[in-house]
KOLPA-939453 format. One record per residue: residue in three letters; x negated, y negated, z of N, C-alpha, C, O in turn; chain; residue number from 1. Coordinates in steps of 0.1 Angstrom, whole numbers. Example, Ala and Ser with C-alpha at 12.3 -4.5 7.8 and 13.67 -1.06 7.14 Angstrom:
2
{ALA, {-132, 57, 78}, {-123, 45, 78}, {-132, 33, 78}, {-142, 33, 85}, A, 1}
{SER, {-128, 22, 71}, {-137, 11, 71}, {-129, 0, 79}, {-134, -11, 80}, A, 2}
END
This chain:
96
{UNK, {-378, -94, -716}, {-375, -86, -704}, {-379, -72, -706}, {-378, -66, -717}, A, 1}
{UNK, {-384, -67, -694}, {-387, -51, -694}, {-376, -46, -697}, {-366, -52, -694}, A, 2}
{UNK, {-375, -30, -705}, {-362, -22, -699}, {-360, -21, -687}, {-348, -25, -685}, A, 3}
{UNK, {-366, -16, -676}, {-367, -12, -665}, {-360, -23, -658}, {-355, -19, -648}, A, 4}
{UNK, {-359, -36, -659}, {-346, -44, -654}, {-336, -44, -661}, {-335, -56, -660}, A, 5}
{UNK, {-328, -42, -666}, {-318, -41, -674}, {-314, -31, -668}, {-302, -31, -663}, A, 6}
{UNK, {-320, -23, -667}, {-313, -9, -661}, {-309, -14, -648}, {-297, -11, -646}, A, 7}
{UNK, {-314, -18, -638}, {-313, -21, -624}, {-299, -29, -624}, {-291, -28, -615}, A, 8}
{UNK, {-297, -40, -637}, {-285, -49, -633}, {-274, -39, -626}, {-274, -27, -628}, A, 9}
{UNK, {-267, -44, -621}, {-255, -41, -611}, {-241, -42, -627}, {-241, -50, -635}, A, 10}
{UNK, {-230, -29, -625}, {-227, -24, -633}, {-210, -25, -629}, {-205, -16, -622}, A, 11}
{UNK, {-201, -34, -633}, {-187, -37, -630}, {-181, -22, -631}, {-180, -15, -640}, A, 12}
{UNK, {-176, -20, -616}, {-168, -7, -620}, {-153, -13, -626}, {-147, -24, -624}, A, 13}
{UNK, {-150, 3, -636}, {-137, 3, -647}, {-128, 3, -636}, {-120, -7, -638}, A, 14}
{UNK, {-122, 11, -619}, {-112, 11, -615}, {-110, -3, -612}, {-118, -12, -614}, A, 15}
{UNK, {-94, -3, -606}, {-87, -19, -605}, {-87, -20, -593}, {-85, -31, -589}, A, 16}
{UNK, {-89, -9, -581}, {-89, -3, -567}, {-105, -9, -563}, {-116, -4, -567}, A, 17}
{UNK, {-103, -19, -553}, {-117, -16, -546}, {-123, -4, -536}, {-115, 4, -530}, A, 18}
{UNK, {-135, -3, -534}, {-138, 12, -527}, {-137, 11, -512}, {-145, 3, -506}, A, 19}
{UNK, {-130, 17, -507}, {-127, 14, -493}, {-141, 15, -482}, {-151, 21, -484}, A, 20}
{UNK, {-138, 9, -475}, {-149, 1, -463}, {-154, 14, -455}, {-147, 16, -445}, A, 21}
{UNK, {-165, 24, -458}, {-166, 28, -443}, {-175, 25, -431}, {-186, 21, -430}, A, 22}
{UNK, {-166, 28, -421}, {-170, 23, -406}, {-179, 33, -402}, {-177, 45, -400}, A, 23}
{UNK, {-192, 26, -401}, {-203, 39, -390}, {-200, 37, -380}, {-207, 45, -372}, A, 24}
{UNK, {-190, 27, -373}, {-191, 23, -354}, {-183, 37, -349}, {-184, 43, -339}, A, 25}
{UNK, {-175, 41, -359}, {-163, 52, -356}, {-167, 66, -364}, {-165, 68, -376}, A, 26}
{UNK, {-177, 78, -349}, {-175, 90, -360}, {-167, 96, -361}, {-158, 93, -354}, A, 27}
{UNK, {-167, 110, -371}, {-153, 115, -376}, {-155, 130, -369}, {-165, 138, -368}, A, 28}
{UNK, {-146, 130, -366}, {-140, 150, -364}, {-137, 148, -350}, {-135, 138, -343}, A, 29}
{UNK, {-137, 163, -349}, {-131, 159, -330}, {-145, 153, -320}, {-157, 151, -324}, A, 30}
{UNK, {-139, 149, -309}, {-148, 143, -298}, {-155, 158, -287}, {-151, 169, -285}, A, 31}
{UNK, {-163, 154, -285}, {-168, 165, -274}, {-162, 158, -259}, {-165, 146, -258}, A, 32}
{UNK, {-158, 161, -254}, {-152, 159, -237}, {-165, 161, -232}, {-173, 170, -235}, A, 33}
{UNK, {-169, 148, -219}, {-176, 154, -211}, {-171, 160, -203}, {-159, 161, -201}, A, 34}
{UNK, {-185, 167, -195}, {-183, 177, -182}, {-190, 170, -175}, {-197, 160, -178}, A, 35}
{UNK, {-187, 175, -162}, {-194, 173, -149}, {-193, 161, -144}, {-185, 153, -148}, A, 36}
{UNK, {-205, 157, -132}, {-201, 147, -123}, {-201, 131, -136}, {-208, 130, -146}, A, 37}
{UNK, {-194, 122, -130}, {-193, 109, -133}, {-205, 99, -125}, {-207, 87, -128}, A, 38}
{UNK, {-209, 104, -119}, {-214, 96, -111}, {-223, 103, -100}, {-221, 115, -100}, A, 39}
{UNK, {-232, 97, -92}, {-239, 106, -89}, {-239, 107, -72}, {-247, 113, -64}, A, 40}
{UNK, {-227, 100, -70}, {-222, 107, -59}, {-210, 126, -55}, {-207, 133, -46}, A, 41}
{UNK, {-207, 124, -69}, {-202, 139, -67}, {-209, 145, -72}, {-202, 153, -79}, A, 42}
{UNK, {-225, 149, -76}, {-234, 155, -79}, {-239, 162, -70}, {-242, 158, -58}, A, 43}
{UNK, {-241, 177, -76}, {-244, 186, -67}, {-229, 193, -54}, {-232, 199, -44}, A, 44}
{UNK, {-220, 191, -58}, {-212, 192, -48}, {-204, 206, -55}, {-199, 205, -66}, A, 45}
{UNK, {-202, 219, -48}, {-193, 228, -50}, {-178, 224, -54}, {-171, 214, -55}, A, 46}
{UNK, {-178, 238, -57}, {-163, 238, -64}, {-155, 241, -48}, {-144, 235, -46}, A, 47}
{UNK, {-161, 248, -41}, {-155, 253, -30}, {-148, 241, -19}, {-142, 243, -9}, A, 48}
{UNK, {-151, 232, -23}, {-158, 215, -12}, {-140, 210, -20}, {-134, 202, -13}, A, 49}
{UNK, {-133, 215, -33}, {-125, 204, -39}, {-109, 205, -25}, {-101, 196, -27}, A, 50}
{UNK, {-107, 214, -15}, {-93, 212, -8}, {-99, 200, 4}, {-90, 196, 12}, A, 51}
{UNK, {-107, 196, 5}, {-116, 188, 13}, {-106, 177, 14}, {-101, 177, 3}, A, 52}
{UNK, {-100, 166, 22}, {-97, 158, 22}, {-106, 142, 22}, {-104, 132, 15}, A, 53}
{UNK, {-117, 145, 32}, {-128, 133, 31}, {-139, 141, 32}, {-140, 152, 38}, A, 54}
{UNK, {-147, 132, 24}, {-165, 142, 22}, {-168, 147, 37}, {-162, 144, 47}, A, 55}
{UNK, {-178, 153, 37}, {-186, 153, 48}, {-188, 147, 62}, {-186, 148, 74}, A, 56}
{UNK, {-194, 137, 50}, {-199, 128, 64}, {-190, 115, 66}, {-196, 104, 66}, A, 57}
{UNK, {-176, 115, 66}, {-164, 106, 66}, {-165, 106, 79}, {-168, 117, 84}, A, 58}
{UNK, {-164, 93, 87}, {-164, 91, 104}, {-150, 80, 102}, {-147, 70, 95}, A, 59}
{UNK, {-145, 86, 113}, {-128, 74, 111}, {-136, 66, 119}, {-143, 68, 128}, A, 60}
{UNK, {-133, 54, 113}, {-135, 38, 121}, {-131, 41, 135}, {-123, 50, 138}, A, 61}
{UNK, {-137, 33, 143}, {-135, 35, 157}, {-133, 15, 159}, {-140, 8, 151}, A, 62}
{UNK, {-124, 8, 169}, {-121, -5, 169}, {-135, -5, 181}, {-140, 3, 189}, A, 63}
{UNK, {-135, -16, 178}, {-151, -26, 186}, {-140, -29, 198}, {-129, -34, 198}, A, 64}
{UNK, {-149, -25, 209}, {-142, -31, 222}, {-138, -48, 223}, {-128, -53, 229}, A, 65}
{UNK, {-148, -55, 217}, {-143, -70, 218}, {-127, -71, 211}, {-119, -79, 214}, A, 66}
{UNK, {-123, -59, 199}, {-114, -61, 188}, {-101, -51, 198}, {-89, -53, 195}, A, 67}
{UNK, {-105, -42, 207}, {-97, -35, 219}, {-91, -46, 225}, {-79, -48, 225}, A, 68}
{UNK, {-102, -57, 233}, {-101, -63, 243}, {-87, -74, 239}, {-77, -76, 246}, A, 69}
{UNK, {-91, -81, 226}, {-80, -89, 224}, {-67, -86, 219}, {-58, -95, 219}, A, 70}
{UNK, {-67, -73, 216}, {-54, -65, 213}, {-49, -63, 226}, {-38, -59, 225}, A, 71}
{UNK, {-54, -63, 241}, {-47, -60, 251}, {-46, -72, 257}, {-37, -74, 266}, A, 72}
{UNK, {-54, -78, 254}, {-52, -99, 262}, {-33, -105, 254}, {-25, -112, 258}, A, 73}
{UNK, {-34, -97, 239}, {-24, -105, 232}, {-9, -97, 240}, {1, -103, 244}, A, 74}
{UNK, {-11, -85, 240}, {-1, -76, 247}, {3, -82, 263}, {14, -85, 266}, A, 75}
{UNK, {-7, -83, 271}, {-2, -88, 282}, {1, -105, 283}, {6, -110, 293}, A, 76}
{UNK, {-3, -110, 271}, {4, -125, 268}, {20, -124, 265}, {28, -132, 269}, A, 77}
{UNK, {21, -114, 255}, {34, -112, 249}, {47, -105, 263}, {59, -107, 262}, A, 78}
{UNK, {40, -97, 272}, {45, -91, 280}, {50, -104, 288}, {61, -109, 288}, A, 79}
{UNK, {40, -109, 295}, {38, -124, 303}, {52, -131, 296}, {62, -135, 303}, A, 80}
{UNK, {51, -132, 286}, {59, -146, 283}, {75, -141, 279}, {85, -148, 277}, A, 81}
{UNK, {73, -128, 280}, {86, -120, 278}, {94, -122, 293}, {105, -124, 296}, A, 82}
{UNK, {83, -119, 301}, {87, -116, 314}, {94, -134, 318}, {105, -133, 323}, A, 83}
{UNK, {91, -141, 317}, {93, -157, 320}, {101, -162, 313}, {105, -173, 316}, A, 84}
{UNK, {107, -156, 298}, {118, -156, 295}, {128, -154, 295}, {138, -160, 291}, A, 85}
{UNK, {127, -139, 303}, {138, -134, 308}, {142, -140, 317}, {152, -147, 316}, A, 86}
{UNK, {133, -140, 329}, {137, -151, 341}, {140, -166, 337}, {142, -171, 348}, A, 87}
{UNK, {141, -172, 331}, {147, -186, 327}, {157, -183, 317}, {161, -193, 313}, A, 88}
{UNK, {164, -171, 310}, {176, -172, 308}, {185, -166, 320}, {198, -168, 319}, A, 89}
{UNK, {180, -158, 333}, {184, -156, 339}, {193, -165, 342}, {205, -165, 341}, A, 90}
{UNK, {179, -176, 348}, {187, -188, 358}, {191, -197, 350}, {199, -204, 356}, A, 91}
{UNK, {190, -201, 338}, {202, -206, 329}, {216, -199, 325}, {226, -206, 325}, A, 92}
{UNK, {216, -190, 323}, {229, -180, 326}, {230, -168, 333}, {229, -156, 330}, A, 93}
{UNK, {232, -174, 345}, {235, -164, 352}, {249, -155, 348}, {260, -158, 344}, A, 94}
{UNK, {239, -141, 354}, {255, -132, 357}, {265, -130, 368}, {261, -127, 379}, A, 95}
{UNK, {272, -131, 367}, {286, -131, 371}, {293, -122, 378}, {305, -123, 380}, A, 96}
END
């Protein structure tokens, strides 16, 4: 055998403690915080814009007349049958 292998063999360390594991997935010291937008819908947007309650261009839903129409078909059903109720407990108990 060469010297030059002998030297290379791998060398039993004397402590009784194995050498603790380190982690590259985790670095060390403090973190930097990001800044600014998350996403690139609040990008570009003033500081002045933050008492705003809805962006800009927020339009309140408006109901679809077909979605009007049956909200007033159900009301004058409910009225109708209120009304036809009353009158048949009328004339099942009448007042006195």
């Amino acid at each position: 055998m060469t010297p030059a292998l002998e030297t290379e063999a791998p060398v039993a360390s004397t402590s009784s403690k194995p050498a603790p594991e380190v982690s590259k997935d985790k670095p060390k010291g403090p973190q930097k915080k990001q800044r600014g937008p998350k996403n690139h819908q609040s990008k570009g947007k003033g500081k002045a814009n933050w008492h705003r309650p809805y962006p800009q261009g927020y339009r309140i839903p408006k109901l679809e007349p077909s979605a009007m129409d049956s909200v007033f078909n159900m009301a004058r059903t409910l009225m109708e049958f209120t009304a036809k109720e009353q009158e048949r407990m009328n004339r099942t108990f009448p007042k006195k």
